[in-house]
C-alpha positions as CSV (number, residue, x, y, z in Angstrom):
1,X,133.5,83.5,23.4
2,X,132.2,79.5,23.0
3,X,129.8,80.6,25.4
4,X,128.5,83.0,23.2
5,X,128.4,81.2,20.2
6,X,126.7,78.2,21.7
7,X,123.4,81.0,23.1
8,X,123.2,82.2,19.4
9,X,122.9,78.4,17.9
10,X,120.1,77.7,20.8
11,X,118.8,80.5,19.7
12,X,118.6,80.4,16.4
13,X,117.3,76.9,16.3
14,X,114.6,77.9,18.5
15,X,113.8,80.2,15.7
16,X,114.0,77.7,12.7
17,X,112.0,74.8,14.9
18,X,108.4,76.4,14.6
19,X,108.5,76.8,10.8
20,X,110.0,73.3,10.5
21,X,106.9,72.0,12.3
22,X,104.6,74.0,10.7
23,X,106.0,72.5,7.1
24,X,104.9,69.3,8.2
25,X,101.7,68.1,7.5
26,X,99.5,66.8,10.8
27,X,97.8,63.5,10.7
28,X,94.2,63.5,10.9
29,X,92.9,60.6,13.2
30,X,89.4,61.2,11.6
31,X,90.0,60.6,8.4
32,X,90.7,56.5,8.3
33,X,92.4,56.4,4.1
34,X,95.3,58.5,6.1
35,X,98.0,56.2,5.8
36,X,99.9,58.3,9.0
37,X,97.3,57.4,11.2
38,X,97.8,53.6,11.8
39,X,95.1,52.8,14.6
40,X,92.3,53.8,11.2
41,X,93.3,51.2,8.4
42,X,92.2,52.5,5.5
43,X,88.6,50.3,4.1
44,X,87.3,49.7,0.7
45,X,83.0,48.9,0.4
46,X,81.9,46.7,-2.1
47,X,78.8,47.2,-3.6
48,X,76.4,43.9,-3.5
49,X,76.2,42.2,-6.2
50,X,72.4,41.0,-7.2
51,X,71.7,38.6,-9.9
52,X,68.6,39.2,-11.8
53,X,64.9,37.8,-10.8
54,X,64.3,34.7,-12.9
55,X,60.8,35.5,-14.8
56,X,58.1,32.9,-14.9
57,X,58.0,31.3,-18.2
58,X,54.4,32.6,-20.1
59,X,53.2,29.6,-21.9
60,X,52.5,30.6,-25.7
61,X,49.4,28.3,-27.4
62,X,50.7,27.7,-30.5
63,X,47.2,27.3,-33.0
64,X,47.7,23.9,-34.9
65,X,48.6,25.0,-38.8
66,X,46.7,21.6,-40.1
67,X,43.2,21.4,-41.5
68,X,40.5,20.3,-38.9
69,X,39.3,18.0,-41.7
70,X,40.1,16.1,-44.6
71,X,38.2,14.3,-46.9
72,X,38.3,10.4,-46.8
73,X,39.6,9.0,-50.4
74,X,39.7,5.7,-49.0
75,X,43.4,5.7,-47.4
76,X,44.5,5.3,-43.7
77,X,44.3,8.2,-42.2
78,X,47.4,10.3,-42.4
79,X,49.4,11.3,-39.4
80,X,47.5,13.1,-36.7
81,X,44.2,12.1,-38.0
82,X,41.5,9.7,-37.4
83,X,39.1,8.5,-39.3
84,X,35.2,9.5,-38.8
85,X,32.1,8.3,-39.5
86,X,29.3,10.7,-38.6
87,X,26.0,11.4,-39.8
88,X,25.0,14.3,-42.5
89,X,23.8,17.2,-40.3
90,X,23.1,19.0,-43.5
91,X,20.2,16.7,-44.1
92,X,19.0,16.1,-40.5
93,X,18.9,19.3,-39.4
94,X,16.7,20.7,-41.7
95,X,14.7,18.0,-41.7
96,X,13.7,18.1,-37.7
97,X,13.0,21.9,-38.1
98,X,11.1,21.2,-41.3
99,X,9.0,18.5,-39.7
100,X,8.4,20.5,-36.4
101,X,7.4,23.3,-37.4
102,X,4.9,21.8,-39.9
103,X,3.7,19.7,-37.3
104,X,3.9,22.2,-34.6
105,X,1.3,24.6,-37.0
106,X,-0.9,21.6,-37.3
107,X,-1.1,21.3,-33.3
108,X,-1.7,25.1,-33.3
109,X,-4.4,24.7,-36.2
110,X,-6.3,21.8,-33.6
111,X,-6.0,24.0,-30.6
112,X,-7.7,27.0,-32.7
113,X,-10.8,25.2,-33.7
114,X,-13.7,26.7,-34.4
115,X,-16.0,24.4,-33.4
116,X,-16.9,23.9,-29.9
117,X,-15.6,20.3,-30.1
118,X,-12.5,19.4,-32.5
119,X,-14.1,16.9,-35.1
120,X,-12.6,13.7,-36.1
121,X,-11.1,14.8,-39.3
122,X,-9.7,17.7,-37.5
123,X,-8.2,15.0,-34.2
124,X,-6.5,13.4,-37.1
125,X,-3.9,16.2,-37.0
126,X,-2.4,14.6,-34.0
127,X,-1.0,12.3,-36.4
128,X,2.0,12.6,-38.1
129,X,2.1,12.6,-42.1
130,X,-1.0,11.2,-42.8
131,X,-2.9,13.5,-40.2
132,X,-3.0,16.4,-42.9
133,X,-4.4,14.4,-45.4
134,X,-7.4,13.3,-43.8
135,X,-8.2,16.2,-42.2
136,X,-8.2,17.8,-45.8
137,X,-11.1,15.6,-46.7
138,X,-13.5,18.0,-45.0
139,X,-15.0,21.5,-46.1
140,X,-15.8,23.6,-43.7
141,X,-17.5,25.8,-45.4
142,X,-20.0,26.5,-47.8
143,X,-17.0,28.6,-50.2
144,X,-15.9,26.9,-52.7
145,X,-12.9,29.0,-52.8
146,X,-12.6,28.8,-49.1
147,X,-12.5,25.0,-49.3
148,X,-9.9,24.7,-52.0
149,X,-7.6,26.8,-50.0
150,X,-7.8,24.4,-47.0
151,X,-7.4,21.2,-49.0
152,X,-4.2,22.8,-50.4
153,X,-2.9,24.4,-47.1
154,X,-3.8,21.1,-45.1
155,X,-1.6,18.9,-48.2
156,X,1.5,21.4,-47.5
157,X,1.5,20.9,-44.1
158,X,1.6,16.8,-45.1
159,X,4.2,17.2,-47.6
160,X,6.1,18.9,-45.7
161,X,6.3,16.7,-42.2
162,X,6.7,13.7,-44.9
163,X,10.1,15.3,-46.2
164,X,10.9,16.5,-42.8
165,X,11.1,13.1,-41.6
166,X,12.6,11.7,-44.9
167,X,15.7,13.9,-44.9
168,X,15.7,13.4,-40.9
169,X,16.3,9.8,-42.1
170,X,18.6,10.0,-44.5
171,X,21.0,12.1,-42.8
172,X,20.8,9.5,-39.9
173,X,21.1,6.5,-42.5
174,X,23.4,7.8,-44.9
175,X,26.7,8.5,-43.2
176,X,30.1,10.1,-44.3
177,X,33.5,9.3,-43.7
178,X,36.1,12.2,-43.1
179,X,39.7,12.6,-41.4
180,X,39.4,14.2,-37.7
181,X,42.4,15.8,-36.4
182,X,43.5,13.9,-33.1
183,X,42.8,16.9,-31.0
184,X,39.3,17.3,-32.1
185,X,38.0,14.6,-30.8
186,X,34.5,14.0,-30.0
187,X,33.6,14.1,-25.8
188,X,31.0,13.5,-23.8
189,X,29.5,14.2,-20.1
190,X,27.5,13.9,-17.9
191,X,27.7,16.0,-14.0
192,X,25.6,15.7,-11.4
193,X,25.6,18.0,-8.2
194,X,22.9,19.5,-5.6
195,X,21.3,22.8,-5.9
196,X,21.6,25.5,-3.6
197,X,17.9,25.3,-2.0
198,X,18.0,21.5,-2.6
199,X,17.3,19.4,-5.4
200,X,19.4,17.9,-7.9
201,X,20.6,19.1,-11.1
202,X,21.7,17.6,-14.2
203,X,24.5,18.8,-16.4
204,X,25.3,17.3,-20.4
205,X,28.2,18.9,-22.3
206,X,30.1,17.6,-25.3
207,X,32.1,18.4,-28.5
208,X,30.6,16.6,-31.7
């Protein structure tokens, strides 16, 4: 009778033991975050963490707000400035192109002569300012008309290499004083290097 009931417990549990196992879950040795499976610790990545590329600085010009010039009222010059005394290009200027191209015609009018030989009224015109005038002495021709034409086109081309070099003068002689800003300041060169198929060149630059 024990005997018996000890086979039906063997046998019973024998039934139970398969579901039992089944309820419980199997560890999965591929899968390391399984905390059942000890020989795979579970691992956390960490992203890199980059710090931004520093950008070159741009350098940003920054155009001066001040005048370029001032006028001088007879002060020191205020801060940033220097004082300037410089000639009167308004007068100079026009006085060189004024003289050379009045003399340059009269060179033109010497070279275009008529005459087989220039004549020495007409050599005159080599001569600056007073060249006109004497070569307006002479008639060249029996016109009357003709004549008074070349007196007064010969006195123009006097009067005006006379005031040419007059307000050439001036403008050289009669200088200005102004306020300069600092960084305007007047510079000069002078560069000299070798040319390519020889020879030496010359090189002049400046800020007035």
């Amino acid at each position: 009778m024990r005997a018996t009931a000890g086979l039906c417990a063997v046998a019973l549990a024998l039934a139970l033991a398969p579901s039992s196992a089944a309820a419980v879950p199997a560890a999965n040795p591929a899968n390391p975050a399984n905390p059942a499976n000890p020989a795979n610790p579970a691992t956390t990545t960490v992203a890199p963490v980059t710090s931004p590329v520093p950008q070159p600085a741009t350098a940003t010009s920054i155009a001066p707000t001040t005048p370029r010039i001032l006028p001088y009222d007879g002060a020191p010059p205020p801060n940033g400035y220097r004082l300037q005394d410089t000639s009167r290009r308004g007068m100079w200027v026009p006085g060189v192109i004024l003289f050379g191209v009045s003399y340059g015609i009269a060179l033109v009018d010497l070279a275009t002569a008529v005459d087989p030989a220039p004549s020495a009224e007409e050599l005159w015109l080599l001569v600056p300012m007073a060249g006109p005038f004497v070569t307006r002495t002479r008639c060249y021709t029996s016109s009357a008309t003709w004549c008074a034409f070349t007196r007064s086109y010969f006195t123009v081309l006097g009067i005006s290499q006379i005031v040419g070099v007059g307000l050439s003068a001036a403008g050289f002689a009669w200088r200005k004083k102004r306020f300069v800003r600092n960084d305007l300041a007047r510079t000069f060169s002078i560069s000299a290097g070798r040319k390519p198929g020889g020879g030496v060149q010359l090189g002049v630059g400046g800020r007035f």
